[in-house]
N, CA, C and O atoms as a GROMACS GRO file, in nm:
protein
  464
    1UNK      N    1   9.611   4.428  11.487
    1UNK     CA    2   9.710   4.522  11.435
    1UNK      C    3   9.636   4.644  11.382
    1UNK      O    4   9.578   4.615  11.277
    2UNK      N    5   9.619   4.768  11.417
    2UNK     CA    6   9.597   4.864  11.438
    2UNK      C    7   9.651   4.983  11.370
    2UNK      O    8   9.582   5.067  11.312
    3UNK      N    9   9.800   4.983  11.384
    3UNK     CA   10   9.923   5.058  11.296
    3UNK      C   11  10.045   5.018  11.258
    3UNK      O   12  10.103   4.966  11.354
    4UNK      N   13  10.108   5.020  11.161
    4UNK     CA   14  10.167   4.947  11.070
    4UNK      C   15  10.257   5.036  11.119
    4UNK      O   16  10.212   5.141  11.165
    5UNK      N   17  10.423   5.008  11.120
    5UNK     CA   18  10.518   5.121  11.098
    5UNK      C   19  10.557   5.062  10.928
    5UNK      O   20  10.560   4.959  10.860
    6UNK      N   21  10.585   5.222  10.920
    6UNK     CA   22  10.719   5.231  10.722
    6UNK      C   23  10.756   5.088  10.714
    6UNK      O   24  10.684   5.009  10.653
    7UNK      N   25  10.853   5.056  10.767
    7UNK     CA   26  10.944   4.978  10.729
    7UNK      C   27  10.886   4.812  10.738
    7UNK      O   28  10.948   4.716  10.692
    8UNK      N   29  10.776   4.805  10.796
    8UNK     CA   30  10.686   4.682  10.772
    8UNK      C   31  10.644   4.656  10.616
    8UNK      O   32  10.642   4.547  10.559
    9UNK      N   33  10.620   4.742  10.580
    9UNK     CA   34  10.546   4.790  10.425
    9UNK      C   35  10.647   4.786  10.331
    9UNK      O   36  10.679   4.886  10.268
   10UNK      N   37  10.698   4.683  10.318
   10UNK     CA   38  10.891   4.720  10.195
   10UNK      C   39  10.829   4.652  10.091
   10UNK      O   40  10.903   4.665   9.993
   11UNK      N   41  10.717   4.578  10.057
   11UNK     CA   42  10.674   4.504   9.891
   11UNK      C   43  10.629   4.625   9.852
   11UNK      O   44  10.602   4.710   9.937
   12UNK      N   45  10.612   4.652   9.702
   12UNK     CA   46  10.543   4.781   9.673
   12UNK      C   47  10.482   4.701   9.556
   12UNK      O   48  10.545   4.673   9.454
   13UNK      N   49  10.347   4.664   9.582
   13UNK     CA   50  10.246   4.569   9.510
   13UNK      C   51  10.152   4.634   9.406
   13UNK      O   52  10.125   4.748   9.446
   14UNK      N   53  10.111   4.617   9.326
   14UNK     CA   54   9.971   4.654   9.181
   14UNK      C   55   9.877   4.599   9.207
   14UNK      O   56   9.875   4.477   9.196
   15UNK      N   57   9.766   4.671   9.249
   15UNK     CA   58   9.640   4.611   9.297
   15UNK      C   59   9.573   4.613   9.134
   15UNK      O   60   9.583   4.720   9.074
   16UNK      N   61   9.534   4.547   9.095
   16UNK     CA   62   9.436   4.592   8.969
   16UNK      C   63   9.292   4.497   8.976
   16UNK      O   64   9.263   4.417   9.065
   17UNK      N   65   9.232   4.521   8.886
   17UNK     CA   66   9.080   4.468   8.880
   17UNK      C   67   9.047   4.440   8.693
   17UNK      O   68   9.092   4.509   8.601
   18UNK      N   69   8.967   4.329   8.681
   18UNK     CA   70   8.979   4.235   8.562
   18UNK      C   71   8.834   4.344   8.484
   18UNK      O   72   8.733   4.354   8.554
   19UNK      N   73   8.835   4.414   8.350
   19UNK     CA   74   8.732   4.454   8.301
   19UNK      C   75   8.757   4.387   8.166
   19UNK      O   76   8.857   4.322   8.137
   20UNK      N   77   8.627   4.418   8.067
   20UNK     CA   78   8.592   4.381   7.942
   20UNK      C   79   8.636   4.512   7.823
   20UNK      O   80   8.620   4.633   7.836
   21UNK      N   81   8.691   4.442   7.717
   21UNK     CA   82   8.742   4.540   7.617
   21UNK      C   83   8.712   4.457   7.472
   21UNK      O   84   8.715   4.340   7.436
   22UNK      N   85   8.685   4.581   7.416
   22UNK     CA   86   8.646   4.499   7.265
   22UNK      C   87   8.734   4.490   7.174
   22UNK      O   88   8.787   4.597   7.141
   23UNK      N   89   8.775   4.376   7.110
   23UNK     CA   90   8.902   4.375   7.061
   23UNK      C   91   8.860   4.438   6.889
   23UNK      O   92   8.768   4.512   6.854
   24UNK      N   93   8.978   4.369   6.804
   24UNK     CA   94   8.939   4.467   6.680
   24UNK      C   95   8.843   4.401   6.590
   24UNK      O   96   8.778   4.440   6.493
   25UNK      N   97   8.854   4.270   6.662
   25UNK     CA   98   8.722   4.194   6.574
   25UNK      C   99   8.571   4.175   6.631
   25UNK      O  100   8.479   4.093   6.623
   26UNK      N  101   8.598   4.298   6.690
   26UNK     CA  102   8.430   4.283   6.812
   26UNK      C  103   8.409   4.171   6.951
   26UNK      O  104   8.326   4.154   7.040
   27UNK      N  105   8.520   4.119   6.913
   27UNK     CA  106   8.527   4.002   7.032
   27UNK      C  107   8.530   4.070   7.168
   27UNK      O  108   8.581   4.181   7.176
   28UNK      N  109   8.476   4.008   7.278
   28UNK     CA  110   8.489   4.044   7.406
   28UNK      C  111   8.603   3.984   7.505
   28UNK      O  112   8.602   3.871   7.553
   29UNK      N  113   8.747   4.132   7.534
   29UNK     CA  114   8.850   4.031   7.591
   29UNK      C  115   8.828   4.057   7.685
   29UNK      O  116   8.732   4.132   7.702
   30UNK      N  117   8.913   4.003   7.817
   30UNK     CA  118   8.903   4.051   7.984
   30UNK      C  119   9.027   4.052   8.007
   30UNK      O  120   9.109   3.960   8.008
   31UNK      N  121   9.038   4.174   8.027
   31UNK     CA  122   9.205   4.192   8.061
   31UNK      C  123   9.215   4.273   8.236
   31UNK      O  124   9.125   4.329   8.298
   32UNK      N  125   9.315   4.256   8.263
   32UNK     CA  126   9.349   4.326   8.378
   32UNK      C  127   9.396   4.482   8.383
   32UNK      O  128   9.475   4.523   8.298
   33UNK      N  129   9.349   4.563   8.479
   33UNK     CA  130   9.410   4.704   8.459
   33UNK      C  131   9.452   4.740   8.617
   33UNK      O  132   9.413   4.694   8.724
   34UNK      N  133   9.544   4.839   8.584
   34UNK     CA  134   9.612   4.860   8.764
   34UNK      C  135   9.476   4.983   8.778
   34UNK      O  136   9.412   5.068   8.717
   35UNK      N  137   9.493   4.917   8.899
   35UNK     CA  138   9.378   5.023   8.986
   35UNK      C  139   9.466   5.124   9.124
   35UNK      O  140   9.430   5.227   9.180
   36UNK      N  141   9.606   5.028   9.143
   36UNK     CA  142   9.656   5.172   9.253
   36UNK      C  143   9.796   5.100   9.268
   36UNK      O  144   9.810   4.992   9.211
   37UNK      N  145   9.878   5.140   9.326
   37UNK     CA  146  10.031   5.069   9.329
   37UNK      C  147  10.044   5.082   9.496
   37UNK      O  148  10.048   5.201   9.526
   38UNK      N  149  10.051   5.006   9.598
   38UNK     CA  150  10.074   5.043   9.747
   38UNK      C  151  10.213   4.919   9.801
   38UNK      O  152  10.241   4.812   9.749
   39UNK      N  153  10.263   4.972   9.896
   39UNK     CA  154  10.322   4.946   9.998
   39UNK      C  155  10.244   4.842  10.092
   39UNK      O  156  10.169   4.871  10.186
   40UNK      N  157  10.280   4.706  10.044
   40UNK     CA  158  10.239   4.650  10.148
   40UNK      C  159  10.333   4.479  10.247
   40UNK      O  160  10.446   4.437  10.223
   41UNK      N  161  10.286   4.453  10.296
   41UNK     CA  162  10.337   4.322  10.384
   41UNK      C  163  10.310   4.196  10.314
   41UNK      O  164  10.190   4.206  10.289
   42UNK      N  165  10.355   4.072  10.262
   42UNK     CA  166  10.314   3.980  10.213
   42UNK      C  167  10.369   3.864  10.346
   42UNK      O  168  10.482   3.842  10.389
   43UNK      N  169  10.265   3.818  10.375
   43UNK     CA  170  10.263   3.685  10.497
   43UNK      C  171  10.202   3.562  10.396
   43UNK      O  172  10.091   3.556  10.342
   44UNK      N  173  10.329   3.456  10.390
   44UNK     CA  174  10.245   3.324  10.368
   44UNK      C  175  10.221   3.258  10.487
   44UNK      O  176  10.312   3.214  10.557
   45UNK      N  177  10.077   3.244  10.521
   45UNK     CA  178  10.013   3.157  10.627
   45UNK      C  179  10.068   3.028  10.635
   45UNK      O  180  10.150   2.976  10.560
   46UNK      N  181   9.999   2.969  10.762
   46UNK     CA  182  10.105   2.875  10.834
   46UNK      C  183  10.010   2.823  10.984
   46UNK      O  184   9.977   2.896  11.077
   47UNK      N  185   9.988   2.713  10.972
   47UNK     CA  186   9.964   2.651  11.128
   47UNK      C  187   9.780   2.679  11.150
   47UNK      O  188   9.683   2.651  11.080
   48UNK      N  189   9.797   2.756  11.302
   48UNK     CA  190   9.676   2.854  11.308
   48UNK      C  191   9.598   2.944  11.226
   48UNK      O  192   9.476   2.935  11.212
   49UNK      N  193   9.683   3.042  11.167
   49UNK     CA  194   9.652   3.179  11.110
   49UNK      C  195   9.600   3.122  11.006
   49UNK      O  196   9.498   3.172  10.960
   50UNK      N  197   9.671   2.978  10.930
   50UNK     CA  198   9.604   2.929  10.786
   50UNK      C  199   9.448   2.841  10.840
   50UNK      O  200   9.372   2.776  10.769
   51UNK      N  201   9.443   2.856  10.923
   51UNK     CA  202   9.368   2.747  10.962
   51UNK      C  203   9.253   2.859  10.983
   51UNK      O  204   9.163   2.870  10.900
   52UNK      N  205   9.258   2.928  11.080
   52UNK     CA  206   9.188   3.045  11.070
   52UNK      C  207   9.131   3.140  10.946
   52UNK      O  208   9.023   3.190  10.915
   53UNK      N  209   9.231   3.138  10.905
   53UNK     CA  210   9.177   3.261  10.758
   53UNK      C  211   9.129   3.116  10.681
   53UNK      O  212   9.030   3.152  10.618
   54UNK      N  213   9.144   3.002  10.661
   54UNK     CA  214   9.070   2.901  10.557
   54UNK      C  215   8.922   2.869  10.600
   54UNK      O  216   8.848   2.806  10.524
   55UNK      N  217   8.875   2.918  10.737
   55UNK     CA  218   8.769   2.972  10.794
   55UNK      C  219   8.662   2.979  10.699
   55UNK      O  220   8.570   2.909  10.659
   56UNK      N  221   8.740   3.153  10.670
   56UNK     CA  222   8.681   3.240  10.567
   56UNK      C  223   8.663   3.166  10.450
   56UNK      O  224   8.573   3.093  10.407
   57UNK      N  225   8.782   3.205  10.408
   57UNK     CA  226   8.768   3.131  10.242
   57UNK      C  227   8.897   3.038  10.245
   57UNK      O  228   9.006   3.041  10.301
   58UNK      N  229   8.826   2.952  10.153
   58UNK     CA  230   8.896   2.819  10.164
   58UNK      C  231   9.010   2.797  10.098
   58UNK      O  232   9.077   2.694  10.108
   59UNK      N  233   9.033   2.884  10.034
   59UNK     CA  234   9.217   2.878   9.920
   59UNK      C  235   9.319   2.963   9.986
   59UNK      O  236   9.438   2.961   9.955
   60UNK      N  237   9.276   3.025  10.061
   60UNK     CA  238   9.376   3.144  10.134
   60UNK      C  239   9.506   3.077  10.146
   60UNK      O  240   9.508   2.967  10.201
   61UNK      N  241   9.640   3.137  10.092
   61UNK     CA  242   9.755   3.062  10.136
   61UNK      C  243   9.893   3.216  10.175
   61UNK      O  244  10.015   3.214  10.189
   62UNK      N  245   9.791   3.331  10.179
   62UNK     CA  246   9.838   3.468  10.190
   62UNK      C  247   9.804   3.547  10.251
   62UNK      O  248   9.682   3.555  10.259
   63UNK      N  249   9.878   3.640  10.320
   63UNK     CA  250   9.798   3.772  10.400
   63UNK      C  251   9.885   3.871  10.368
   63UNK      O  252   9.999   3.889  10.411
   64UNK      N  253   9.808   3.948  10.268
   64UNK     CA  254   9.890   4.089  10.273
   64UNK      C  255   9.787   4.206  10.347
   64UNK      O  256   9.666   4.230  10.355
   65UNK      N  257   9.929   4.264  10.398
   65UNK     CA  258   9.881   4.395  10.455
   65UNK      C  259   9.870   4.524  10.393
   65UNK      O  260   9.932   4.539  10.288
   66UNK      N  261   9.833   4.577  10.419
   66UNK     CA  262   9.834   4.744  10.310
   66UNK      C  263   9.763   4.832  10.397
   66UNK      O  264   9.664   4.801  10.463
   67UNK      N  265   9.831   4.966  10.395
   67UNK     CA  266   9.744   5.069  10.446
   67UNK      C  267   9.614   5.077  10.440
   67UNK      O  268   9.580   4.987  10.362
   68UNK      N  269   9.521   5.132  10.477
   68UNK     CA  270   9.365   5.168  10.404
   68UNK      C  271   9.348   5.302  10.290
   68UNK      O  272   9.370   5.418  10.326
   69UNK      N  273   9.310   5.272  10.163
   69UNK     CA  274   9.301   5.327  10.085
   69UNK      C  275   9.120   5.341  10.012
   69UNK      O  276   9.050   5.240  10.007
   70UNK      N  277   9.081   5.446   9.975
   70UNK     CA  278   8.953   5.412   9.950
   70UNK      C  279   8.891   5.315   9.880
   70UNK      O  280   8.773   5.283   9.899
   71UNK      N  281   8.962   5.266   9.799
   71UNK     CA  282   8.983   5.153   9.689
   71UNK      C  283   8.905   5.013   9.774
   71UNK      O  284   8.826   4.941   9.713
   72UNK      N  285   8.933   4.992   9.892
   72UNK     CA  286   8.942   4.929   9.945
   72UNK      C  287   8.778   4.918  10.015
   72UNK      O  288   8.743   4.813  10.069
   73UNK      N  289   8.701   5.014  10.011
   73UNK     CA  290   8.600   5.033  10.069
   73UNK      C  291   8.507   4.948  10.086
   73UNK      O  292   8.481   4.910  10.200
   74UNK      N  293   8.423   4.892   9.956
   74UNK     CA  294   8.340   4.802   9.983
   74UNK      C  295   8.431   4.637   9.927
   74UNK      O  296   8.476   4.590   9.822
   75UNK      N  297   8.419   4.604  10.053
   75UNK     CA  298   8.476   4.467  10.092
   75UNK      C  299   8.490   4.376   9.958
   75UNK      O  300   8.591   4.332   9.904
   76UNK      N  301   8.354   4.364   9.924
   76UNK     CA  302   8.288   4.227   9.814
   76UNK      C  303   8.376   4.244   9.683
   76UNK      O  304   8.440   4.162   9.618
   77UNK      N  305   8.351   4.420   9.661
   77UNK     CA  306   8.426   4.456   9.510
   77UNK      C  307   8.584   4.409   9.525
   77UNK      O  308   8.631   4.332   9.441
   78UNK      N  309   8.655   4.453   9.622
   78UNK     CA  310   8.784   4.434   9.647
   78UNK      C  311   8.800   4.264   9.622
   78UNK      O  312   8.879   4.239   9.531
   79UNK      N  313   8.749   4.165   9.677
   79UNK     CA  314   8.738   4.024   9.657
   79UNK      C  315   8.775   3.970   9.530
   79UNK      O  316   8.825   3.860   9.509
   80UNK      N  317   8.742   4.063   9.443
   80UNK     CA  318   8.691   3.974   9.263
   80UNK      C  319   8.887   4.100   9.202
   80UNK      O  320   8.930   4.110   9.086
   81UNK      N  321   8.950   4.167   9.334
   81UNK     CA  322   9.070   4.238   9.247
   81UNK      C  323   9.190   4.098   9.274
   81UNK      O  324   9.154   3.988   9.317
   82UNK      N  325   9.321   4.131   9.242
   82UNK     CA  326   9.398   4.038   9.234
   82UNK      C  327   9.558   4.166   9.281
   82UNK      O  328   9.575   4.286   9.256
   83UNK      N  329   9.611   4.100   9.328
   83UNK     CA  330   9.762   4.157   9.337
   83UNK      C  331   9.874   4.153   9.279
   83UNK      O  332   9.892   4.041   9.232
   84UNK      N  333   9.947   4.213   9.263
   84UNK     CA  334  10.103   4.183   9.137
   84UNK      C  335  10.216   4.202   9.230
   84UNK      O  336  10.208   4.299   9.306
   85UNK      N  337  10.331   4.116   9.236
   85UNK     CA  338  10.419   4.144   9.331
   85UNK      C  339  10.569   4.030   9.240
   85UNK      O  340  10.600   3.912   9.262
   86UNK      N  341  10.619   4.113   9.158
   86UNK     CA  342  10.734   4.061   9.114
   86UNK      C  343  10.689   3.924   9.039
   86UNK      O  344  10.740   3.820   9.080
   87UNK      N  345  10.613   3.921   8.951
   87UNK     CA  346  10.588   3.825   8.892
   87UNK      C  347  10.449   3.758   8.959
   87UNK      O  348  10.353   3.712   8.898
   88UNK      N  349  10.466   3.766   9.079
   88UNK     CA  350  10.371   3.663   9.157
   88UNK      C  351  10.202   3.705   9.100
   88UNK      O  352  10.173   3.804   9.033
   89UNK      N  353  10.129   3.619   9.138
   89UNK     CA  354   9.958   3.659   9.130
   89UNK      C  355   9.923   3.667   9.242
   89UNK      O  356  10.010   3.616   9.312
   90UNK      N  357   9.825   3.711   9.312
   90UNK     CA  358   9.766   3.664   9.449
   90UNK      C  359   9.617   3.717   9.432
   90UNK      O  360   9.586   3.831   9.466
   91UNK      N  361   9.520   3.621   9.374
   91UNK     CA  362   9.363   3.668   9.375
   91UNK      C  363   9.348   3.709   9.552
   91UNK      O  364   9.392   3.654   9.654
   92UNK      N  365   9.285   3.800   9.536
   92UNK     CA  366   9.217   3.840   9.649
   92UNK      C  367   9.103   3.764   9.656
   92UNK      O  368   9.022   3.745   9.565
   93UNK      N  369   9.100   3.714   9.783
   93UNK     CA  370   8.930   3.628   9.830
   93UNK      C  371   8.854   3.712   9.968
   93UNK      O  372   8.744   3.673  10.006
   94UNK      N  373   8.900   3.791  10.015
   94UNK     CA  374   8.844   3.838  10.107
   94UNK      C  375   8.956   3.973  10.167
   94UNK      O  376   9.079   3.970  10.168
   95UNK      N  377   8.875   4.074  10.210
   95UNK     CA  378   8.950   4.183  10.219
   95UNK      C  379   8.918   4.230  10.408
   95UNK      O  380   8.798   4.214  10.429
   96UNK      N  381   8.958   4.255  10.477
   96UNK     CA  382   8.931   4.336  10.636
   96UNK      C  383   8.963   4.435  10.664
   96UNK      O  384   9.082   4.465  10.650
   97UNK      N  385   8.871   4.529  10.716
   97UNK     CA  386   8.910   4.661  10.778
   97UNK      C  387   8.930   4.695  10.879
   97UNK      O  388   8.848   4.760  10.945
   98UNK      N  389   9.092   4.646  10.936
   98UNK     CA  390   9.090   4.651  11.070
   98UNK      C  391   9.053   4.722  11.206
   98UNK      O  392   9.111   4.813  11.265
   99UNK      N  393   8.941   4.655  11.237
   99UNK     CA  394   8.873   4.762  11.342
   99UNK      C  395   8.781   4.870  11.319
   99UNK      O  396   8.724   4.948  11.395
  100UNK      N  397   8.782   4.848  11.133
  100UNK     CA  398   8.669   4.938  11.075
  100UNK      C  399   8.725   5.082  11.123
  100UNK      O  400   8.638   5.159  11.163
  101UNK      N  401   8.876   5.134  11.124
  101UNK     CA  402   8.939   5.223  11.172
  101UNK      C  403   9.002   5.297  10.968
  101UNK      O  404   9.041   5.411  10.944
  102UNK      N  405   8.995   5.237  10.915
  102UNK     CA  406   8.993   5.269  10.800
  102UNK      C  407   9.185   5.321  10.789
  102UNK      O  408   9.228   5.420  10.729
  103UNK      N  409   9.265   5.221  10.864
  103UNK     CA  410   9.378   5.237  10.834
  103UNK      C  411   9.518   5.134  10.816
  103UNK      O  412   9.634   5.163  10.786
  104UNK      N  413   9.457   5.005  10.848
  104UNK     CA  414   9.482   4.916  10.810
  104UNK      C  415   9.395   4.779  10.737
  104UNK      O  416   9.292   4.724  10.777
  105UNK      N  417   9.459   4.757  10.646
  105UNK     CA  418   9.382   4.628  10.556
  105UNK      C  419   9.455   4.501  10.550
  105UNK      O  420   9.577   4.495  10.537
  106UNK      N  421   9.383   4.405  10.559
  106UNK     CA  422   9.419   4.248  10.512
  106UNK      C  423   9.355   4.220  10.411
  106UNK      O  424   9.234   4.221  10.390
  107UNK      N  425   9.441   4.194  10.347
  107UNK     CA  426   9.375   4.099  10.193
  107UNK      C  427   9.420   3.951  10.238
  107UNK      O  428   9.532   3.912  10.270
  108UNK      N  429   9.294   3.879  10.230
  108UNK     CA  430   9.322   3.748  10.222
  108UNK      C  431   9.349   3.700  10.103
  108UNK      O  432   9.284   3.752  10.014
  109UNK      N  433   9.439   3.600  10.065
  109UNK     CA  434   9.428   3.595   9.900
  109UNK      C  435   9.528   3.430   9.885
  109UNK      O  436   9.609   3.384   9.966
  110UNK      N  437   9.482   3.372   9.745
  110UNK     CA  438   9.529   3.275   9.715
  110UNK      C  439   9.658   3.312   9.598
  110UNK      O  440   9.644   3.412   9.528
  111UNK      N  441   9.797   3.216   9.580
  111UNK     CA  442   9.916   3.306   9.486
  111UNK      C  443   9.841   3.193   9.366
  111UNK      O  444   9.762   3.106   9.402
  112UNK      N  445   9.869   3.204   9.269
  112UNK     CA  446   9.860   3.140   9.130
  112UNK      C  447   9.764   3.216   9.034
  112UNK      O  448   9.686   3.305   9.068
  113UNK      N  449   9.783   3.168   8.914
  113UNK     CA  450   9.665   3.258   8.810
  113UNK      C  451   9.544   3.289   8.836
  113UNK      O  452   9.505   3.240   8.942
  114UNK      N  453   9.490   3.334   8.796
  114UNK     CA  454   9.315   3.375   8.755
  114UNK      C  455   9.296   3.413   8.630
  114UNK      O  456   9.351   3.506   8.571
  115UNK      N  457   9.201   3.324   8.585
  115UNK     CA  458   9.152   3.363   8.442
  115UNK      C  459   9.121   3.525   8.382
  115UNK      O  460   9.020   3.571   8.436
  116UNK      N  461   9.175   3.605   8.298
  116UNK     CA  462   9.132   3.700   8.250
  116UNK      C  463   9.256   3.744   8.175
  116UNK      O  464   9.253   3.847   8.106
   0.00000   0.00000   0.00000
């Protein structure tokens, strides 16, 4: 998949990423902050495709799609962000640049909490 049309893209998801903040007693918290808000596809895997993406990484139970955004650039950093979609969680475990064309992305990702 190559190019996405509009109307594929109807979730409008919160990508954010987990940093450190000092609370008022000097303590060290880890909280989450939005890093970009996008338009994207949410696929729960199934059959093959789960079988395939558990390949990769082994919790995958998701594939969202999203445009390519620079955010997205180096693969590894994107891995350790997480997604927001109406309540839901979805850690990101692995991210693709389809075709290295820099205009479509897969986030592989597992739904439930992550510590922070």
């Amino acid at each position: 998949m190559t190019s996405v049309r509009a109307g594929q893209l109807s979730r409008r998801l919160r990508i954010q990423s987990r940093s450190s903040v000092q609370d008022s007693f000097g303590q060290q918290q880890l909280i989450w902050t939005d890093l970009i808000t996008v338009w994207a596809d949410i696929q729960p895997l199934a059959g093959r495709e789960l079988e395939s993406a558990q390949r990769m990484v082994s919790e995958v139970s998701h594939q969202i799609i999203v445009r390519f955004q620079p955010l997205f650039s180096d693969t590894r950093v994107v891995a350790e962000y997480r997604a927001l979609y109406k309540g839901r969680i979805f850690n990101i475990q692995a991210c693709m640049n389809e075709d290295e064309r820099n205009a479509v992305v897969t986030l592989l990702a597992s739904e439930g909490l992550n510590d922070g």
